[in-house]
C-alpha positions, 0 to 999 in steps of 0.5 A: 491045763497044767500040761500045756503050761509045763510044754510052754515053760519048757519050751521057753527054755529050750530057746533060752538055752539055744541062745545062749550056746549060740552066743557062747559058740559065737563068743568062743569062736571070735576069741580065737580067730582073734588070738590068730589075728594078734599072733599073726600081727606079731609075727608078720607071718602069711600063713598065720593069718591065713589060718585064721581066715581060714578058720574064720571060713569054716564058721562062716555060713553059721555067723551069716544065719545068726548075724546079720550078712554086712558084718560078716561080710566085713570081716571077710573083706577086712581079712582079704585086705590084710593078707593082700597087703601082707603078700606085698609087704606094706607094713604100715596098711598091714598092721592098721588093717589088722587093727580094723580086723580085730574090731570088726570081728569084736562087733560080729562078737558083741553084737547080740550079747545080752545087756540091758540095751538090748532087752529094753 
């Protein structure tokens, strides 16, 4: 009896802590593809911003089987727009595309972080 409660308990936690690395991966990973982003808006520099798409790229399939696929599929569209209006140079869109990016990928970064509203 005793044995089966143990496994259980165990169990449990090893979901718990799967969670959680997952929301710290998810977090960690957000956290820097912003960083990109921000560099990238200060310095007006393509290849900036390039890496961070490419990055973004390299965490993608991991975001679309934890995250729901409209909400990474944003951010890749939000990336393809800001690097096409920075290959043509309009300023304006550019910077206000780069704007929604970082708020896009703020959504994928809190969107199942632990709170009471997601509990209750």
């Amino acid at each position: 009896m005793w044995g089966r409660v143990i496994v259980a308990v165990l169990l449990v936690a090893a979901i718990l802590t799967g969670g959680l690395l997952s929301l710290r991966h998810i977090e960690n990973v957000c956290g820097e593809v912003t960083r990109q982003v921000m560099e990238a808006d200060k310095s007006a520099d393509e290849a900036a911003l390039k890496s961070a798409f490419d990055n973004w790229k390299k965490h993608e399939s991991y975001f679309s089987a934890v995250i729901p696929h409209n909400r990474v599929d944003a951010v890749t569209v939000a990336f393809q727009r800001s690097i096409g209006y920075c290959e043509t140079k309009t300023t304006e869109e550019y910077h206000a595309s780069l704007l929604e990016l970082v708020q896009l990928i703020n959504m994928v970064e809190r969107f199942d972080r632990l709170s009471s509203r997601n509990i209750f």
